[in-house]
PDB file with one MODEL, atoms N, CA, C and O in Angstrom:
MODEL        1
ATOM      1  N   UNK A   1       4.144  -8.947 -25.463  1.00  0.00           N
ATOM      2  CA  UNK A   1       4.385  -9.648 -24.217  1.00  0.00           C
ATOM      3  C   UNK A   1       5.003  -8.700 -23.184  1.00  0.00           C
ATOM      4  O   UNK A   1       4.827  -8.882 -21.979  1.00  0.00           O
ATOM      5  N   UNK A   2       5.710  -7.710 -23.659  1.00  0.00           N
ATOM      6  CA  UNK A   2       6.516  -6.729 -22.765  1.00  0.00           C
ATOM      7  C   UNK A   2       5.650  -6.078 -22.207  1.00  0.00           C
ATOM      8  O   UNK A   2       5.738  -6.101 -20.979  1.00  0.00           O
ATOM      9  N   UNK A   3       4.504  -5.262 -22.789  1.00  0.00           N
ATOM     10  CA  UNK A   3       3.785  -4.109 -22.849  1.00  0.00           C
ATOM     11  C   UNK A   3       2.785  -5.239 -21.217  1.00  0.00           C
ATOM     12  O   UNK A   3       2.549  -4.718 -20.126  1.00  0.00           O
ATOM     13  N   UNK A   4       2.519  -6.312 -21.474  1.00  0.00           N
ATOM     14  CA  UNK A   4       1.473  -6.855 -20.493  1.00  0.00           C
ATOM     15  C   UNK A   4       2.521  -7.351 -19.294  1.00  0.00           C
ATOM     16  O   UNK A   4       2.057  -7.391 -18.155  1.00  0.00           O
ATOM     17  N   UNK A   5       3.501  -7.619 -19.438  1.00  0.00           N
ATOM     18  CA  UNK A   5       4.580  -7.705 -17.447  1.00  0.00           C
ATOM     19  C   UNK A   5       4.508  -6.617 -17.032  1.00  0.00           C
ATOM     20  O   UNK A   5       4.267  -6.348 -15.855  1.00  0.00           O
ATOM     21  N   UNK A   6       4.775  -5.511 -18.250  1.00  0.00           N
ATOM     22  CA  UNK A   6       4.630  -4.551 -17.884  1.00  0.00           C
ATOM     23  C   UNK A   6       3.694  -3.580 -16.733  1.00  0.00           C
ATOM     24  O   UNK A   6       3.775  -3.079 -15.611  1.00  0.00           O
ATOM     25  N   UNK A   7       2.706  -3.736 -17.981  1.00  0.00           N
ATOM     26  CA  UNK A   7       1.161  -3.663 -16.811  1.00  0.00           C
ATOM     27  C   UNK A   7       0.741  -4.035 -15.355  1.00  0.00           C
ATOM     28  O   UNK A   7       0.291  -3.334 -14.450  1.00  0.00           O
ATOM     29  N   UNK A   8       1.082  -5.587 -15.435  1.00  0.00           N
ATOM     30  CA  UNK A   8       1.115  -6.520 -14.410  1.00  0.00           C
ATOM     31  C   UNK A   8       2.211  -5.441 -13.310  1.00  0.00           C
ATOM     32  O   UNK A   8       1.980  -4.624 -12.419  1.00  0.00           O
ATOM     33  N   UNK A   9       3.012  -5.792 -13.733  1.00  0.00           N
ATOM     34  CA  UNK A   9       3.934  -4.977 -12.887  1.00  0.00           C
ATOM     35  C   UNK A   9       4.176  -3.342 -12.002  1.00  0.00           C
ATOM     36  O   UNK A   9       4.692  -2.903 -10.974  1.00  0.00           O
ATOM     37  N   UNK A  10       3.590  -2.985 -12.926  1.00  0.00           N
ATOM     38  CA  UNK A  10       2.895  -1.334 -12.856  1.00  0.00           C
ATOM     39  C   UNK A  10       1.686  -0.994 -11.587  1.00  0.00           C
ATOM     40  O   UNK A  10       1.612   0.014 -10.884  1.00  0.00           O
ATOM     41  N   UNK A  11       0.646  -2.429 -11.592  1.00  0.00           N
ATOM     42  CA  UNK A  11      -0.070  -2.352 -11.177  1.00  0.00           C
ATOM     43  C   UNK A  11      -0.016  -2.889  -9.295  1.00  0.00           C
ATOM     44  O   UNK A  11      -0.785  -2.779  -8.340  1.00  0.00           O
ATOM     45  N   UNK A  12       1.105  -3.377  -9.488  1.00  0.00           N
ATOM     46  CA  UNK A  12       1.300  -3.826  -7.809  1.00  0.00           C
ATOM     47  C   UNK A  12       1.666  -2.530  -6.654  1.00  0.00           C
ATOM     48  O   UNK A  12       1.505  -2.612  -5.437  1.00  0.00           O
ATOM     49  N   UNK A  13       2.194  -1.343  -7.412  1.00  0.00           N
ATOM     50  CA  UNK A  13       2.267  -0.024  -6.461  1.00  0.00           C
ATOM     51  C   UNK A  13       0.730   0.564  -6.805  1.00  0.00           C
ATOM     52  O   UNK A  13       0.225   0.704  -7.919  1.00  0.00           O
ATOM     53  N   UNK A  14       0.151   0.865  -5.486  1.00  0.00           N
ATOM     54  CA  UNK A  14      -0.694   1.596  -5.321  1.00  0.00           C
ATOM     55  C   UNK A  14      -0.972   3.048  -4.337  1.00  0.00           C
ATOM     56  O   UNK A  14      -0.405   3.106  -3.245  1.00  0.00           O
ATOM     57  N   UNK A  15      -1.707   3.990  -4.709  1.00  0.00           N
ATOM     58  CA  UNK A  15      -1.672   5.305  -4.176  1.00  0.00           C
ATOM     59  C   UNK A  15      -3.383   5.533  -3.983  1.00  0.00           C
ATOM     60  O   UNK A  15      -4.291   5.171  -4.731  1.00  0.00           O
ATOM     61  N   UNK A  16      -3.427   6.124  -2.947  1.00  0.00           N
ATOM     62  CA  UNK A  16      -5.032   6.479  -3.104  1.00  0.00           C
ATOM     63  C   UNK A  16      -5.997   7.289  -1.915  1.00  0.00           C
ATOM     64  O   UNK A  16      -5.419   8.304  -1.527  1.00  0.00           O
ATOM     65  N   UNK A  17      -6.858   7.146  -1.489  1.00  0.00           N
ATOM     66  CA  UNK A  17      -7.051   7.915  -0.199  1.00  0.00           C
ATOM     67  C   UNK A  17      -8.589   7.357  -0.082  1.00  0.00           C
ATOM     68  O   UNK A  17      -9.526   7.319  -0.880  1.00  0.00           O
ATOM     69  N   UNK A  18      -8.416   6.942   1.275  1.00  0.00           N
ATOM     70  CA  UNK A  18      -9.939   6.294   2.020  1.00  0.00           C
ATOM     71  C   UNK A  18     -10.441   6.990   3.270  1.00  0.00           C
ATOM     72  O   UNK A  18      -9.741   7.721   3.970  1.00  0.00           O
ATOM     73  N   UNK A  19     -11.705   6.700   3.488  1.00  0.00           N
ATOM     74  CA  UNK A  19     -12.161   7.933   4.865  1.00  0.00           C
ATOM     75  C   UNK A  19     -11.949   6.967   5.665  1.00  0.00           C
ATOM     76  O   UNK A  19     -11.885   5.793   5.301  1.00  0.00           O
ATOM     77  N   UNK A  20     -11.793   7.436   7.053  1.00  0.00           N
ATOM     78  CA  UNK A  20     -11.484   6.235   8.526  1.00  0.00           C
ATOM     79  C   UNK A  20     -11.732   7.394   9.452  1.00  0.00           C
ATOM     80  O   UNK A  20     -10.966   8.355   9.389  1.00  0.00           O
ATOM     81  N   UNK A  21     -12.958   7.391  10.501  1.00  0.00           N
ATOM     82  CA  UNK A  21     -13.904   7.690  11.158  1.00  0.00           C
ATOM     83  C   UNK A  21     -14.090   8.836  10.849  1.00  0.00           C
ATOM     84  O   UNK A  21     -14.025   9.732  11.692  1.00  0.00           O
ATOM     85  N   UNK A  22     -14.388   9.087   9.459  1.00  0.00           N
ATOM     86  CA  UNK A  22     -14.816  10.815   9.133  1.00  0.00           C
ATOM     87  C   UNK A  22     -13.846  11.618   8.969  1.00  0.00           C
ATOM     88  O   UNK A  22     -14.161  12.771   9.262  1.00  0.00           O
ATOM     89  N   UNK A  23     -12.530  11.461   8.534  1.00  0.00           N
ATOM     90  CA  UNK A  23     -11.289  11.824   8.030  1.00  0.00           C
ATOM     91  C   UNK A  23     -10.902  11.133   6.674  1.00  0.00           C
ATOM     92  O   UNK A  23     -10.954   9.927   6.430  1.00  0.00           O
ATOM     93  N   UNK A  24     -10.400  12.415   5.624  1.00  0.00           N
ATOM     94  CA  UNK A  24      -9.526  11.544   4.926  1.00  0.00           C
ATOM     95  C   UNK A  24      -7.781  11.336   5.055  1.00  0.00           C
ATOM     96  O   UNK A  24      -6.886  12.090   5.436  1.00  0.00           O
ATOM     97  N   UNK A  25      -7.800   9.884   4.521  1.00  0.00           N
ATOM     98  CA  UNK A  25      -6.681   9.396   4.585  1.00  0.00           C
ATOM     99  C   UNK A  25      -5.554   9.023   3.473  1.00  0.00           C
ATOM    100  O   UNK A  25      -6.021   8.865   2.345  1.00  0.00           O
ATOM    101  N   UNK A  26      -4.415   8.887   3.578  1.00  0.00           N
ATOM    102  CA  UNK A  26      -3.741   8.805   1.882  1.00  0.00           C
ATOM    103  C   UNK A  26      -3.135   7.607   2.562  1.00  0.00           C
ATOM    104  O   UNK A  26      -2.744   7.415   3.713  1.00  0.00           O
ATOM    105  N   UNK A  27      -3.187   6.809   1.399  1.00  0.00           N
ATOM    106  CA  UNK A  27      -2.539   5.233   1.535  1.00  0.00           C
ATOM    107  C   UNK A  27      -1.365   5.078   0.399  1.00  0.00           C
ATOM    108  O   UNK A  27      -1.488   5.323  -0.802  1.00  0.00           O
ATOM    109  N   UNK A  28      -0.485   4.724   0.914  1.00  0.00           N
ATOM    110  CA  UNK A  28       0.779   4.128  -0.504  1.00  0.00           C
ATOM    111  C   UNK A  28       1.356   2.922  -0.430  1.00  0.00           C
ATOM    112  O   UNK A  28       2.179   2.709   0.460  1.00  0.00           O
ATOM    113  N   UNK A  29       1.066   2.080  -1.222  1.00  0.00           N
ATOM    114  CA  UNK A  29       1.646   0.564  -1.572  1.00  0.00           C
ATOM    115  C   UNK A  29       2.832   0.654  -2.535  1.00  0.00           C
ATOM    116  O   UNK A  29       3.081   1.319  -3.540  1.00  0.00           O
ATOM    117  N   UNK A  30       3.584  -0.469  -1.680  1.00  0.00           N
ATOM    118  CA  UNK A  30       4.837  -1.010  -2.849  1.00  0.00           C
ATOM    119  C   UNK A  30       5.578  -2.059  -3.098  1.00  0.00           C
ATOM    120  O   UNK A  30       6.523  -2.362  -2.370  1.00  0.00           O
ATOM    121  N   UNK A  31       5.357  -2.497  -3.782  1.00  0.00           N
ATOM    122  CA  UNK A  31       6.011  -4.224  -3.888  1.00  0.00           C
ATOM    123  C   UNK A  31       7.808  -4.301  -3.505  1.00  0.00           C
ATOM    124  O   UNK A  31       8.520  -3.494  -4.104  1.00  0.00           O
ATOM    125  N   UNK A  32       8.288  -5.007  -2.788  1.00  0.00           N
ATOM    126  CA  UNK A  32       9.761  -5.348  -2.835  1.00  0.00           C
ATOM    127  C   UNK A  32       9.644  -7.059  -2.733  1.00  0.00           C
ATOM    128  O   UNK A  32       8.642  -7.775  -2.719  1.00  0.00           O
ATOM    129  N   UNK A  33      11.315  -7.452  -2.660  1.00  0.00           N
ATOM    130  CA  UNK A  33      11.406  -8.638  -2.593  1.00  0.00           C
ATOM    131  C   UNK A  33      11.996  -8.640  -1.251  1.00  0.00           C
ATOM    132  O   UNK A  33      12.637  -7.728  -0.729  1.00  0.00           O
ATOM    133  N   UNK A  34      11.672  -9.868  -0.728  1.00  0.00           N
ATOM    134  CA  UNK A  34      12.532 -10.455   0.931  1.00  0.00           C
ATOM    135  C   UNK A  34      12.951 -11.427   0.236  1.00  0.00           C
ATOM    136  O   UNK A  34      12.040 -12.125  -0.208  1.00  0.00           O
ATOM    137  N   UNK A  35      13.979 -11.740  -0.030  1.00  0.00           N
ATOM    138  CA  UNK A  35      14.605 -13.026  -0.251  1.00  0.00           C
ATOM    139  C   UNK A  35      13.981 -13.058  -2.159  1.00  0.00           C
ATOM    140  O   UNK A  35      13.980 -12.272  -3.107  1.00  0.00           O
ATOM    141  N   UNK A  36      13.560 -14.357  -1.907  1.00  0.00           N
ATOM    142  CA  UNK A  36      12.551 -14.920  -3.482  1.00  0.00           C
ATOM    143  C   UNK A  36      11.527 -14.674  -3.413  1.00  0.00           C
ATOM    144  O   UNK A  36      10.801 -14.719  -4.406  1.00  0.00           O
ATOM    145  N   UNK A  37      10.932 -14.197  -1.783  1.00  0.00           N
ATOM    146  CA  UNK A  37       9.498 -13.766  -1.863  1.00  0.00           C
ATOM    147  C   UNK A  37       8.899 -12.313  -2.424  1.00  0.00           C
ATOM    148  O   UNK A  37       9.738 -11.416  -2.515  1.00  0.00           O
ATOM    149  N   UNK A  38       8.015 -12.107  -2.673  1.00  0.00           N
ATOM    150  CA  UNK A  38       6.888 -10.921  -2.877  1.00  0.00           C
ATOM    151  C   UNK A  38       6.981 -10.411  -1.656  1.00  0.00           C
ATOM    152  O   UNK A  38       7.423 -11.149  -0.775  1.00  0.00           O
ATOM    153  N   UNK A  39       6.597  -9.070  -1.330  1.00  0.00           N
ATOM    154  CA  UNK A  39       6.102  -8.894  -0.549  1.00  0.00           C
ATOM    155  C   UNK A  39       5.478  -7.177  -0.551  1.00  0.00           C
ATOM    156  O   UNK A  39       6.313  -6.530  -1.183  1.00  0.00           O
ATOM    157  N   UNK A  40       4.575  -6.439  -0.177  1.00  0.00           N
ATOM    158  CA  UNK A  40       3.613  -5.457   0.064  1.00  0.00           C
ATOM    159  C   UNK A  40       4.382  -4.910   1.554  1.00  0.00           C
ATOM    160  O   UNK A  40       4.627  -5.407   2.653  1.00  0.00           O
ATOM    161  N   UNK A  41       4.621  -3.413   0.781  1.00  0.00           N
ATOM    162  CA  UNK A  41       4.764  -2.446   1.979  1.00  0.00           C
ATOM    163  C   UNK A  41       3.725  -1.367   2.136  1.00  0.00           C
ATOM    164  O   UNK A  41       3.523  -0.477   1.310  1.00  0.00           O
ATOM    165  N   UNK A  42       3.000  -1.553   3.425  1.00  0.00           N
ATOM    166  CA  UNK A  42       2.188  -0.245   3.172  1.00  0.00           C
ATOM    167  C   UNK A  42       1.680   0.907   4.051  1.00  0.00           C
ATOM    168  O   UNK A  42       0.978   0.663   5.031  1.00  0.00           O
ATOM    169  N   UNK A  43       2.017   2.128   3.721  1.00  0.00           N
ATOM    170  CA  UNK A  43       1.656   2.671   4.711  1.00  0.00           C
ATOM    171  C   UNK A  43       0.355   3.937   4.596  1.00  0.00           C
ATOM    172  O   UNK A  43       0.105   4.381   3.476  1.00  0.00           O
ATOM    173  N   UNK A  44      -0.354   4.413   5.704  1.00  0.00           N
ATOM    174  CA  UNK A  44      -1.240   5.130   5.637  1.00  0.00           C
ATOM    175  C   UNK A  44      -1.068   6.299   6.584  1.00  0.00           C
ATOM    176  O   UNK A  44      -0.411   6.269   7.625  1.00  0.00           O
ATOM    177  N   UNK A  45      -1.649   7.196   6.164  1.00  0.00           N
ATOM    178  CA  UNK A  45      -1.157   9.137   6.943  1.00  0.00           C
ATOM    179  C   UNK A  45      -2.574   9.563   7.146  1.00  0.00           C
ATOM    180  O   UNK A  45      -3.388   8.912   6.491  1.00  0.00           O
ATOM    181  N   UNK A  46      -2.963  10.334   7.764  1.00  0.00           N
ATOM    182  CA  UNK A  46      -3.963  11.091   8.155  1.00  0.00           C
ATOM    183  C   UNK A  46      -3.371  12.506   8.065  1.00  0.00           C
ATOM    184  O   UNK A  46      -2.987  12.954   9.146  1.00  0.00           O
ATOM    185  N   UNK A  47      -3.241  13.193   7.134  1.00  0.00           N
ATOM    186  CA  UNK A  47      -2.705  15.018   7.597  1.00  0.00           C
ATOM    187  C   UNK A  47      -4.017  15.848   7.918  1.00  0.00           C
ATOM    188  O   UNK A  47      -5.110  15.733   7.365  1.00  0.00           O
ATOM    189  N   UNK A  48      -3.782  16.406   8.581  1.00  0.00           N
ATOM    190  CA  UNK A  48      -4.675  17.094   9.201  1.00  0.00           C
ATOM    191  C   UNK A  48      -5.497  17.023  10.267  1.00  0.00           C
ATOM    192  O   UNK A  48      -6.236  17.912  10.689  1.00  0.00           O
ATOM    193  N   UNK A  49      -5.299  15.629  10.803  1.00  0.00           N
ATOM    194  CA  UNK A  49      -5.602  14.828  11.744  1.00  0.00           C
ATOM    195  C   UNK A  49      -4.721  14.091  12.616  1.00  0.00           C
ATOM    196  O   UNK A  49      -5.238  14.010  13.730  1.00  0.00           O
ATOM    197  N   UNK A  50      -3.720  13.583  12.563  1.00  0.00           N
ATOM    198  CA  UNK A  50      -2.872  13.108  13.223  1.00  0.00           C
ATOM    199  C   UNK A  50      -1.750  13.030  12.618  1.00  0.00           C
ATOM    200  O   UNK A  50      -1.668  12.850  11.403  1.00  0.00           O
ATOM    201  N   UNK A  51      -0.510  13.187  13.589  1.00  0.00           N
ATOM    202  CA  UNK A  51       0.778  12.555  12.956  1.00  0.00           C
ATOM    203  C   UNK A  51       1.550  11.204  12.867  1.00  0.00           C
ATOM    204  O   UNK A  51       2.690  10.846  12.572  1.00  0.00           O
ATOM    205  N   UNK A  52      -0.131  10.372  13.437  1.00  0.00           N
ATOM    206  CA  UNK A  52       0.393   9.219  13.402  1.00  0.00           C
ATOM    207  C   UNK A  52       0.341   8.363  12.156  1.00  0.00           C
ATOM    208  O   UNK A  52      -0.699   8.205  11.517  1.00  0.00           O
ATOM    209  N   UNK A  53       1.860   7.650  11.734  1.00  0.00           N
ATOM    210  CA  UNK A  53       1.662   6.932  10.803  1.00  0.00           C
ATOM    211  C   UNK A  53       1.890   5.333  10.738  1.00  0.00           C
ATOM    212  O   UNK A  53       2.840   4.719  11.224  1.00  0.00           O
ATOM    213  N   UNK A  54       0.623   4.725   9.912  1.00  0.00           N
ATOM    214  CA  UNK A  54       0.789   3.100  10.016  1.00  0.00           C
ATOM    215  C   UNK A  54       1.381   2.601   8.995  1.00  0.00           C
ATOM    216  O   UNK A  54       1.306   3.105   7.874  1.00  0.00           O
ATOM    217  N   UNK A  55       2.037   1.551   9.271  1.00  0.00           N
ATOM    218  CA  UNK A  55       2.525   0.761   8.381  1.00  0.00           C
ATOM    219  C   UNK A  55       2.628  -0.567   8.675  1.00  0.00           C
ATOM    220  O   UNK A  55       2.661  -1.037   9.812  1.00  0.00           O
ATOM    221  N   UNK A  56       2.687  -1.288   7.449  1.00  0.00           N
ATOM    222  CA  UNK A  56       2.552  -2.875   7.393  1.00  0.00           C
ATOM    223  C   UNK A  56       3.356  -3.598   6.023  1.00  0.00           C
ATOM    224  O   UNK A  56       3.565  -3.033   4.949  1.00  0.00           O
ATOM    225  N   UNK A  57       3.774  -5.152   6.433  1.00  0.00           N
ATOM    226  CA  UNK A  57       4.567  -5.487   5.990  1.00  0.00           C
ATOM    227  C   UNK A  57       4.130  -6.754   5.527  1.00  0.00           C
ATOM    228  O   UNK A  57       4.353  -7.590   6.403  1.00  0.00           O
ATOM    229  N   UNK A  58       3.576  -7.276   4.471  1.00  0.00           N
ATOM    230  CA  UNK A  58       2.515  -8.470   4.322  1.00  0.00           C
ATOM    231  C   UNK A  58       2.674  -9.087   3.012  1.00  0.00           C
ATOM    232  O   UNK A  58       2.956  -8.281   2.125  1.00  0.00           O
ATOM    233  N   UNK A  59       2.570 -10.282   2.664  1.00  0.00           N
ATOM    234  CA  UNK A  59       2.637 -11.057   1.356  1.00  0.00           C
ATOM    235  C   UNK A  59       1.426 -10.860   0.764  1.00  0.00           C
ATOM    236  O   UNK A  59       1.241 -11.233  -0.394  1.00  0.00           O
ATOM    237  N   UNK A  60       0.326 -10.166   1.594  1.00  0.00           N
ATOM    238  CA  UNK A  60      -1.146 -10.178   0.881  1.00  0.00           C
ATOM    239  C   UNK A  60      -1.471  -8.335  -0.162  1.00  0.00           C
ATOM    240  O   UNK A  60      -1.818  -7.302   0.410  1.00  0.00           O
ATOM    241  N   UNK A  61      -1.277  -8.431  -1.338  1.00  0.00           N
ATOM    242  CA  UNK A  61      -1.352  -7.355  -1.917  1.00  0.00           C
ATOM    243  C   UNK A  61      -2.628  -6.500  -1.459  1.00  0.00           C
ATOM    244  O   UNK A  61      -2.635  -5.299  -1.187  1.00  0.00           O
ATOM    245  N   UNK A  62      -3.839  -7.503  -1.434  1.00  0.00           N
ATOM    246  CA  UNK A  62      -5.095  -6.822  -1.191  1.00  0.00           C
ATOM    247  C   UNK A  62      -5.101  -6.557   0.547  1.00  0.00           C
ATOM    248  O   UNK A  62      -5.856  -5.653   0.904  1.00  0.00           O
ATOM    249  N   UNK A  63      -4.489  -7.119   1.410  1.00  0.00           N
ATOM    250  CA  UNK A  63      -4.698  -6.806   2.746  1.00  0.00           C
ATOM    251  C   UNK A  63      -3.468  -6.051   3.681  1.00  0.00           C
ATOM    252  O   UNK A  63      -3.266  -6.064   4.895  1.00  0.00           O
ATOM    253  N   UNK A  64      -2.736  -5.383   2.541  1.00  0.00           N
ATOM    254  CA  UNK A  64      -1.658  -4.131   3.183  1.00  0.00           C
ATOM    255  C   UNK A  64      -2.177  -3.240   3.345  1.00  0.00           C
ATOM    256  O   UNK A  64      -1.991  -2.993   4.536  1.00  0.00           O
ATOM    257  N   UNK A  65      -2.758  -2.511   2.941  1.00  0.00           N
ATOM    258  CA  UNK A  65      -3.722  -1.465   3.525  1.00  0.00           C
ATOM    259  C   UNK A  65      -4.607  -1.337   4.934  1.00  0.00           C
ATOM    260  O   UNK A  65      -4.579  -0.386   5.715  1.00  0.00           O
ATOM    261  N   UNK A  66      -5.491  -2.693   5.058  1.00  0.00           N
ATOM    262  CA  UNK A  66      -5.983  -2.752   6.293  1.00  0.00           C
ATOM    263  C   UNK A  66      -4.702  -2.875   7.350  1.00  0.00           C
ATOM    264  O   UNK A  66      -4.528  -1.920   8.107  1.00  0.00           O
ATOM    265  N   UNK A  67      -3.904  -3.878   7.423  1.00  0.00           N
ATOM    266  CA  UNK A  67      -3.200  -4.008   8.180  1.00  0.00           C
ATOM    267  C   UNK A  67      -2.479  -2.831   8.501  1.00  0.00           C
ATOM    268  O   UNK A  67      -1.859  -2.922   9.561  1.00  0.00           O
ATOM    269  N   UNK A  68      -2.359  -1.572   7.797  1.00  0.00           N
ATOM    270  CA  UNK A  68      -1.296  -0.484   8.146  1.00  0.00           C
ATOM    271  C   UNK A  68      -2.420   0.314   9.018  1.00  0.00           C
ATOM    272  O   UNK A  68      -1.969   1.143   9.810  1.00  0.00           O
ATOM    273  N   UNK A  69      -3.718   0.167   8.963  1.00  0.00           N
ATOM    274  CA  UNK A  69      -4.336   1.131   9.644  1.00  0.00           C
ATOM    275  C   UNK A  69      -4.849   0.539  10.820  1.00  0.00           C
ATOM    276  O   UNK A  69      -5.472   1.220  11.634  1.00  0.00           O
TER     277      UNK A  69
ENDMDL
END
């Protein structure tokens, strides 16, 4: 039972890198709590391309990513 919260749990930070208009990009997710809620922090970098960085702040695990970019 440990070994699978575990998992579960493991699996809510995410790291990774997507193209956005012909650049790549590095994305990093991370779960915290606000209160009793869940919630997804996420932000996205472009190096080599800009120093601008997005970020977003969302209860939706699958839609922190879009929202930071």
């Amino acid at each position: 039972v440990s070994s699978i919260i575990g998992d579960q749990l493991k699996g809510l930070w995410r790291n990774g890198e997507l193209e956005l208009l012909g650049h790549y990009c590095n994305y990093r997710v991370k779960p915290t709590l606000d209160g009793w809620e869940l919630v997804f922090v996420g932000s996205v970098t472009c190096p080599g391309w800009t120093t601008i960085r997005g970020e977003s702040r969302t209860t939706s695990q699958s839609g922190v990513v879009n929202r930071a970019v």
